[in-house]
N, C-alpha and C positions, 0 to 999 in steps of 0.2 A: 561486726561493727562494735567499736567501743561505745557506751553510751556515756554520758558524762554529765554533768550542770558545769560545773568550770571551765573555763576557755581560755588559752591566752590568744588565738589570735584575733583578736577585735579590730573590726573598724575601727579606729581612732580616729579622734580631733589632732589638727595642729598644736602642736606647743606654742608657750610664749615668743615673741619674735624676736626678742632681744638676748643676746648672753648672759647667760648666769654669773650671779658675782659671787667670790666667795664667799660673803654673806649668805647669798642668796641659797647657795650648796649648803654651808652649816644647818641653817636652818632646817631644809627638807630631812638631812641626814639624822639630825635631833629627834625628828619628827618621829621616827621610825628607829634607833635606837638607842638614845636617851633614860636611863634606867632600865635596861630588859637585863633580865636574868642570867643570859651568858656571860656580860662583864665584857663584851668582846670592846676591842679598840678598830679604828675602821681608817684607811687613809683612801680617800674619794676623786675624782675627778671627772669633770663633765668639758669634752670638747666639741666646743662651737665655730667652724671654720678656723678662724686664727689666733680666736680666745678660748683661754684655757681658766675653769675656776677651780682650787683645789681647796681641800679640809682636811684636819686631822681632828678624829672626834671619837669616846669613848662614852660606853654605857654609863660609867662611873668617871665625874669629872676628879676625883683624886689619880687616873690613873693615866691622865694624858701623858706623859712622863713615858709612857712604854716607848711609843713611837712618833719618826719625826721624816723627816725628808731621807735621811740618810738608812733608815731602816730597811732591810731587804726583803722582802717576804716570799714565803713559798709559793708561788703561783697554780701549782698540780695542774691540772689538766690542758691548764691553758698554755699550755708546753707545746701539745701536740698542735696545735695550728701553728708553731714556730718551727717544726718539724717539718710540715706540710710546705710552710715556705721552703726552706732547705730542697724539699723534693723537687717543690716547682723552681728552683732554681736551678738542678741538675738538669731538668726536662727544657728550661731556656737554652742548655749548655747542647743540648743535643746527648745528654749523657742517659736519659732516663725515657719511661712514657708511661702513663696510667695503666696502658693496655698489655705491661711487661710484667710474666708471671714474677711473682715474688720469690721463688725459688732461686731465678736468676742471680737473684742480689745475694745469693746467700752462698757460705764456701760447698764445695763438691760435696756429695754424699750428705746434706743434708738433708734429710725425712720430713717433706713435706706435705700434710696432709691433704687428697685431692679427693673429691666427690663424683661417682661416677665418671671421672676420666676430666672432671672439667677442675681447673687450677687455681688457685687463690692470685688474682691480679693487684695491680699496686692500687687500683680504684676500689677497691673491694676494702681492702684495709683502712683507706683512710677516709671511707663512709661506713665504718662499723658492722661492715655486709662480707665479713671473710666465711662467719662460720667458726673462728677459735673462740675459746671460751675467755671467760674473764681474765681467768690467773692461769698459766702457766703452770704443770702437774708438778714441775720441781722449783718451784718457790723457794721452798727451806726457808721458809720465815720460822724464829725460835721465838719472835717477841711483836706480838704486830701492833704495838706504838714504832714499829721502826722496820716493815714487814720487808721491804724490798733490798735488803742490806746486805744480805748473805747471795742475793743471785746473780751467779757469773753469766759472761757470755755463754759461755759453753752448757749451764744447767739449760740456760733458755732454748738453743738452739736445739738442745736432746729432746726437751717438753713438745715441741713439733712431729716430732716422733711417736709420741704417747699420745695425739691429740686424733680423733676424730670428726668428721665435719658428717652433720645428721642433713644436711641439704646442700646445694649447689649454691659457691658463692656467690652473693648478689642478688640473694631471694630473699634473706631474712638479716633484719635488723637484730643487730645485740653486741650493747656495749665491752668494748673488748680492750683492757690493757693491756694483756697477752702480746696482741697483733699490732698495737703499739710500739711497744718497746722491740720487737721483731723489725719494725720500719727503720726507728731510731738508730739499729744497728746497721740496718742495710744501707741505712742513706749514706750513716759515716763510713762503711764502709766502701759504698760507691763512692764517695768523694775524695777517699785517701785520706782521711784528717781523723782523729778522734771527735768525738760529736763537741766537746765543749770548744777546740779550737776552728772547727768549722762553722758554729754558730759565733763564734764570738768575731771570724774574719766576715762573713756574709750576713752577717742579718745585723746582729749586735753594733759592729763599727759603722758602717756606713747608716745607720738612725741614729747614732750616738747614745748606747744604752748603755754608757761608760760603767754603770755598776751593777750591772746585768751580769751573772754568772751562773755557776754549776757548780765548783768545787772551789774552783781557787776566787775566795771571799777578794775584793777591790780596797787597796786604801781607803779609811776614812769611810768603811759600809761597814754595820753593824746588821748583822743577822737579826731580825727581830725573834723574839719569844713564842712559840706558841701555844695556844688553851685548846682544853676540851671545852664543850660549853657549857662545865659546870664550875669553869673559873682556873681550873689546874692546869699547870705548866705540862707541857707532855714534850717528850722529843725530836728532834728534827727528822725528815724521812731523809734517808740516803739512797745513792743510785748507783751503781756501775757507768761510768762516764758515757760509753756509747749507748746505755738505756735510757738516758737521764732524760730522752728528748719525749718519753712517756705523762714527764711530770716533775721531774727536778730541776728546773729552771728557776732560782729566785731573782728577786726585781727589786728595786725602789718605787714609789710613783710616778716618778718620773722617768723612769725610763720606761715602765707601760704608757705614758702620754706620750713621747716619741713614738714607741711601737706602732700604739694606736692612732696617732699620726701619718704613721708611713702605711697604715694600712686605706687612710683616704686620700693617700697621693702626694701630703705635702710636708716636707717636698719632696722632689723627685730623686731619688737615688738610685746607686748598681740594683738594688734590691726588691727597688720600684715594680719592673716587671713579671718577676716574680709572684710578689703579692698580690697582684692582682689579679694571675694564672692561679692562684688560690684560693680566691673568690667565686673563680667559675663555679655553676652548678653542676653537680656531678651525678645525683642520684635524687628521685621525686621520691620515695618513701623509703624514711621522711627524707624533707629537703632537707640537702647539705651539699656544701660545699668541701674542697679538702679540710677535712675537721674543724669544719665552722659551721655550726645549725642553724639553718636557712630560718627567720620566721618574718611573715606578713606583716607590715604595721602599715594602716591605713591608704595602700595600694603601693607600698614602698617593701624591700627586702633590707631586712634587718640581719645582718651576721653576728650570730651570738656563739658564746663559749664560757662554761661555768667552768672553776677546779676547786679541788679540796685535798686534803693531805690530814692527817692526824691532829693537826694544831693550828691550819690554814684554810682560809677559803676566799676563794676570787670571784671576780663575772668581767667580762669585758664583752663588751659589744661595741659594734660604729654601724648607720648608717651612712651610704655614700652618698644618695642624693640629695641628703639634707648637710651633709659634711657633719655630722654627729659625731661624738662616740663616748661613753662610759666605762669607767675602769673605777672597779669598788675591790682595794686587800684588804683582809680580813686578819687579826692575829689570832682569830680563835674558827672552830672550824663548825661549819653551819652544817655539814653534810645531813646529819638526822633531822636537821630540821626544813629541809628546803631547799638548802642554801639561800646565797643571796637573791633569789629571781624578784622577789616584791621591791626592793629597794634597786635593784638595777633597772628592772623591766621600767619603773617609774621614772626615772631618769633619761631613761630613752624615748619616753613618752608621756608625761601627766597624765594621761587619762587609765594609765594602767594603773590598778588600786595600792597605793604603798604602805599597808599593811602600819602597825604599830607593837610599839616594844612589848616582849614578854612578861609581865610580871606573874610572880610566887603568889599562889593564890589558896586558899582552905579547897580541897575539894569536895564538891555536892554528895551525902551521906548517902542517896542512894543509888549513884554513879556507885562507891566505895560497895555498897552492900550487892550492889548486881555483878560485879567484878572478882568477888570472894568465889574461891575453889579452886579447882585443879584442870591444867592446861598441858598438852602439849607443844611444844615450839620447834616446832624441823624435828631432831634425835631425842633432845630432853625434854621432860617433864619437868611444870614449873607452877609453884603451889601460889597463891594471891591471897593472902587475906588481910584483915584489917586490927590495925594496932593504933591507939588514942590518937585518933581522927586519921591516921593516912593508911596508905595501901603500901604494904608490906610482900617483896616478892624473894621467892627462894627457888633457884633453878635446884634440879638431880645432883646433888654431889656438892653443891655450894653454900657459900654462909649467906643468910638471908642481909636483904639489903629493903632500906624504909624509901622511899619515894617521894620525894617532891611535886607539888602539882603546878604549871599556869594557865595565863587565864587563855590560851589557844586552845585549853583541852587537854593538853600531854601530861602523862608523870614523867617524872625523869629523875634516876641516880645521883645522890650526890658523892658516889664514890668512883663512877666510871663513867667513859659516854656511849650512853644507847636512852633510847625514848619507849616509851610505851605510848602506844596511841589507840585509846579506847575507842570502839564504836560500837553505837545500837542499831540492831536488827528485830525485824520485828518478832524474834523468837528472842533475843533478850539479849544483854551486850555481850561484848566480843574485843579482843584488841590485835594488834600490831607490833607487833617485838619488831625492831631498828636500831641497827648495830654495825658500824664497818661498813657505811654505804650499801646494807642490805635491809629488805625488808620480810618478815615470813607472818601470813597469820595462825593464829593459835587455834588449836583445836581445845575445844571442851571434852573434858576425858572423863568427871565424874559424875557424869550420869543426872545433873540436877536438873530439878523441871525448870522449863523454859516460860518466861514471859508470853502471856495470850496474849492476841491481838483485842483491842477494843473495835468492838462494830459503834457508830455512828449513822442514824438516821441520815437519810440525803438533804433535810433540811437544815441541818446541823454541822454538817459538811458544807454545803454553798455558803455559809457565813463566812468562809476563807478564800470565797474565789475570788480572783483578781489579779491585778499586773504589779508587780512588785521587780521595780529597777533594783540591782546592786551595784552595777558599777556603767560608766559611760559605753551604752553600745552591748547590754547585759543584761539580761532580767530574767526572773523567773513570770510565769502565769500560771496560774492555778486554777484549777477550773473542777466541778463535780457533774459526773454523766455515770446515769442508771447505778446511781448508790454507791457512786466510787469517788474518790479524789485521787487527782494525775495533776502531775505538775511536770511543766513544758520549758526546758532554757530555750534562751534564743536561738534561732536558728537547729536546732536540735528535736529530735521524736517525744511525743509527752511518755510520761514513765509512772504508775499507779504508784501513790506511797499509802502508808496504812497506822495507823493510829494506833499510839503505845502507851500514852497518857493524854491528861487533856492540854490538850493542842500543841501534842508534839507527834512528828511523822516522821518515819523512816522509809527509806527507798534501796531496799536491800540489795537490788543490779547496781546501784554505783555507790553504796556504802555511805550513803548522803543523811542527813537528820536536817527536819525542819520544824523550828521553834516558831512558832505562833505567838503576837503581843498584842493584847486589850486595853484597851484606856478604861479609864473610871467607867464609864456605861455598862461594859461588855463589848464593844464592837472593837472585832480585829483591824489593827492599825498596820502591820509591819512584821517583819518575817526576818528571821536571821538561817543562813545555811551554814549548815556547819560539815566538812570536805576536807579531807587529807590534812588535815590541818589549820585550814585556815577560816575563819568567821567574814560572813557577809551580810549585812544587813540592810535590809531595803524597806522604806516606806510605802504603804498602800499606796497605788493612785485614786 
C-alpha cells in the first residue's frame, strides 16, 4: 500500500451555481499565477453547459503580447485521447475492437513483444497496461529540446523488436509513449489516411477545430513560443505525422472548447459516438478510460488528461453530469513542477486547493548548510555546495551551475530546466533531481554524519495534538501515544513522524515535513505540510 497525506480524490462540495464570467476566470487565474517565477502566459477556459468564460493572462503583465485567440499551442499528451477517439471511431465502423492484438495493426513480420504467450491488446495500450517501456530503444534523439524528431516509422516499429515485457499485459500500470505512438501509427494505418489527414476529416471537422493541426500550420494561426520555466524560449517538439497522435497535436483555445464540447455531447456530431465509446471505463487500476484518467469528485466521474512538451503544458478535463469542463495552455512547460493539476483541478471544483504563484525566494541558511556535499544521481556524481547565500551544483564532467530558490521549496537552474527538490528525513536532508518528466533520488556518497533525531518527552509532544483541516474534506490529526507522535490524514492509516528541530517533524515512509506554529504564549496554533512540493496550511481546531 502506498501511504500518503495528499489526496486528490476528496469528497467535494458543489460549485458556484451560476457561470463564470470572464471576469470571474481572470481573477481565479491571477490568483494562482500572477507574478510566479516561470513568466509562463496561460490561455484558460471553463465550460458551463452552453456558456463558455475564457482569459488570456500572464505571470508578467508586460508579456500578454505572447498570446491571443489565434495562438496555437502544443497540447502534448492530450493528443492521445484524440487518438483514442480515432480508435473508438474505427471500432463504431466495425473496423477495430479493444480485444484485437496490436500486432494485427501492424505490417507482417513485425516483432512484437508477448509475455508468456499472452499478446499486447488494443485495451492494454490505451490504459498504459502494455508492458512497453517509455521510449522506444531507437529514439535517436541527438538534442532532447526537440527529442522525437529524428524517429522514423520504421526506427519505432524495430524498437518492438528490442523491447521486452517483464509481466503480462494488463497487470501493471506504467506510463508509456512507446505504446503510444505504436497506436498512432496503427490507427492511421487501419484507416488508410496518414494520421494528420484522418484526424483533421473525423474529429477536427465535424467540432469545427478549424485551426487544429499537426504540421500544416492554418491561415491566420500563429504557433505560439514556448519557455522553459526559467523564462527561455526553447524549440517546438516535432513528430513524424503518423506518430504525432503521441503528442503533436497543436490547438487554439478555442478549438479545445469545441473539443471539450464535443466531449459532453453538444452538439451532436459524426463524431459524437465515438467520443463517448471513449469515455467508457476500461481498466479499475487505476481508472481510465481510452486515455482519459478516471478521477472521483464528489460521487461524480471526472475525465482528466494533463500534457507537456519541452516548451508547453496543458490540462483538460469535463465532467458530464454537471456539463463542466476545463481547458488550461500553457506557453511555458510545468512538467518539473506539477503541472497544471492545482489550477485545473480547482476549476473543475473550488474546493480542490488552487495553490499560489511561485516566487524567488533567499533560501533558509541551514536548508543550504544540510544540503552541502557529495551525491549520487542515477550514473553521476554531483557535488552541492554553497556560494554567497545559494546552493551551488556541479554534476561528473559538467560546469557548475548556481541555483535559484522559491518559496515552494525548490532550487531551480537558471540556465536549464530541471528542479531540485529538497527533503528532510529524520537522518538529515536529502533531495530530488527532476529533469525531462523524470524524477531520481540522490544518494549521499560522502560519508557525512547524519542528523539525530531529537527525543521529546510525551508531555511535550501532546502540546501538538489535534485536528488541523487543510483543505475542504482533508486534515491532518495528530495525536501522542506511549511517547510517540503519529499523525493521521483523512481517511488514511496514522504514520509515526520524529522530531529534527523544535517543532518540526518529518515522516520518512512518505517524504512528508511538518512545521509547527506558536503564537505569542507558546501554544501551538497551526501546522503547515510540506509534500512533493506543495505547502498546506491548516489552523488548530
Amino acid at each position: 500500500m502506498k501511504l500518503r497525506f495528499a489526496t486528490l480524490a476528496l469528497a467535494l462540495a458543489a460549485a458556484n451555481a451560476h457561470a463564470m464570467t470572464d471576469t470571474e476566470l481572470r481573477e481565479v487565474v491571477n490568483q494562482r499565477l500572477h507574478g510566479d517565477r516561470t513568466g509562463a502566459c496561460m490561455a484558460v477556459a471553463v465550460i458551463e453547459k452552453d456558456a463558455v468564460a475564457r482569459t488570456f493572462a500572464c505571470a508578467d503583465d508586460k508579456d500578454v503580447a505572447r498570446i491571443d485567440a489565434k495562438s496555437a499551442f502544443e497540447i502534448g499528451s492530450v493528443s492521445k485521447t484524440m487518438t483514442a477517439a480515432l480508435l473508438a471511431d474505427l471500432i463504431g465502423q466495425g473496423k477495430a475492437s479493444l480485444d484485437d492484438p496490436l500486432a494485427d495493426y501492424l505490417p507482417t513480420g513485425t516483432k512484437v513483444p508477448v509475455f508468456e504467450g499472452k499478446k499486447i491488446l488494443l485495451r492494454h495500450v490505451v490504459t498504459h497496461t502494455s508492458g512497453l517501456p517509455a521510449l522506444p530503444a531507437r529514439l535517436g534523439a541527438t538534442d532532447m529540446n526537440d527529442p522525437y524528431v529524428n524517429l522514423t516509422e520504421e526506427a519505432l516499429l524495430a524498437s518492438l523488436g528490442d523491447a521486452t515485457l517483464s509481466a503480462a499485459p494488463g497487470t501493471k500500470f506504467e506510463y508509456s509513449n512507446f505504446a503510444s505512438m505504436v497506436l498512432s501509427y496503427a490507427v492511421a494505418r487501419r484507416a488508410g489516411e496518414d494520421y494528420e489527414t484522418l484526424i483533421r476529416q473525423r474529429l477536427f471537422a465535424p467540432l469545427k477545430m478549424d485551426d487544429a493541426y499537426i504540421r500544416q500550420l492554418p491561415a491566420g494561426v500563429r504557433a505560439a513560443q514556448g519557455h522553459s520555466p526559467n523564462g527561455k524560449a526553447v524549440p517546438a517538439w516535432n513528430f513524424s505525422t503518423n506518430l504525432a497522435g503521441v503528442g503533436g497535436v497543436r490547438a487554439t483555445l478555442d478549438d479545445m472548447v469545441d473539443y471539450v464540447q464535443g466531449e459532453l455531447g453538444k452538439p451532436a456530431v459524426s463524431i459524437t459516438p465515438a467520443l463517448k465509446l471513449s469515455q467508457q471505463e476500461v481498466s479499475k487500476t487505476p481508472p481510465m478510460a481510452m486515455n482519459w484518467m478516471l478521477m472521483p469528485v464528489a460521487g461524480r466521474t471526472v475525465h482528466v488528461h494533463e500534457g507537456g512538451t519541452g516548451g508547453f503544458s496543458s490540462f483538460v478535463a469535463f465532467d458530464v453530469a454537471r456539463q463542466r469542463g476545463v481547458v488550461i495552455l500553457s506557453d511555458t512547460t510545468w512538467n518539473s513542477l506539477g503541472s497544471l493539476g492545482t489550477l485545473g483541478l480547482h476549476l473543475v471544483d473550488e474546493s480542490f486547493p488552487l495553490g499560489k504563484p511561485r516566487k524567488a525566494v533567499k533560501p533558509p541558511a541551514d536548508l543550504l548548510e544540510g544540503l552541502v556535499g557529495d551525491y549520487r544521481v542515477g550514473a553521476k556524481k554531483m557535488k552541492l555546495s554553497r556560494r554567497d547565500g545559494a546552493l551551488v551544483i556541479q554534476a561528473e564532467g559538467q560546469p557548475a551551475y548556481t541555483m535559484a530558490y522559491d518559496d515552494a521549496g525548490d532550487f531551480y537552474p537558471l540556465d536549464f530546466d530541471a528542479l531540485l527538490r529538497p527533503g528532510r528525513t529524520s537522518s538529515g536532508y536529502g533531495f530530488t533531481w527532476m529533469q525531462m518528466g523524470g524524477a531520481m533520488a540522490a544518494q549521499r556518497v560522502d560519508g557525512v554524519a547524519t542528523a539525530p533525531k531529537i527525543a521529546l518527552p510525551a508531555g511535550k509532544l501532546r502540546e501538538y495534538a489535534g485536528e488541523y483541516p487543510l483543505t475542504s474534506g482533508f486534515g491532518l490529526t495528530v495525536m501522542e501515544k506511549d511517547g510517540r507522535l503519529f499523525v493521521q490524514g483523512t481517511g488514511q492509516q496514522a504514520i509515526e513522524v520524529s522530531a529534527v528541530k523544535a517543532d518540526v517533524f518529518v515522516a520518512d515512509i512518505v517524504a512528508a515535513e511538518i512545521q509547527f506554529e506558536r503564537d505569542a504564549s507558546g501554544k501551538v496554533i497551526a501546522l503547515t505540510l510540506l509534500q512533493g512540493g506543495q505547502k498546506l496550511r491548516g489552523e488548530r481546531k
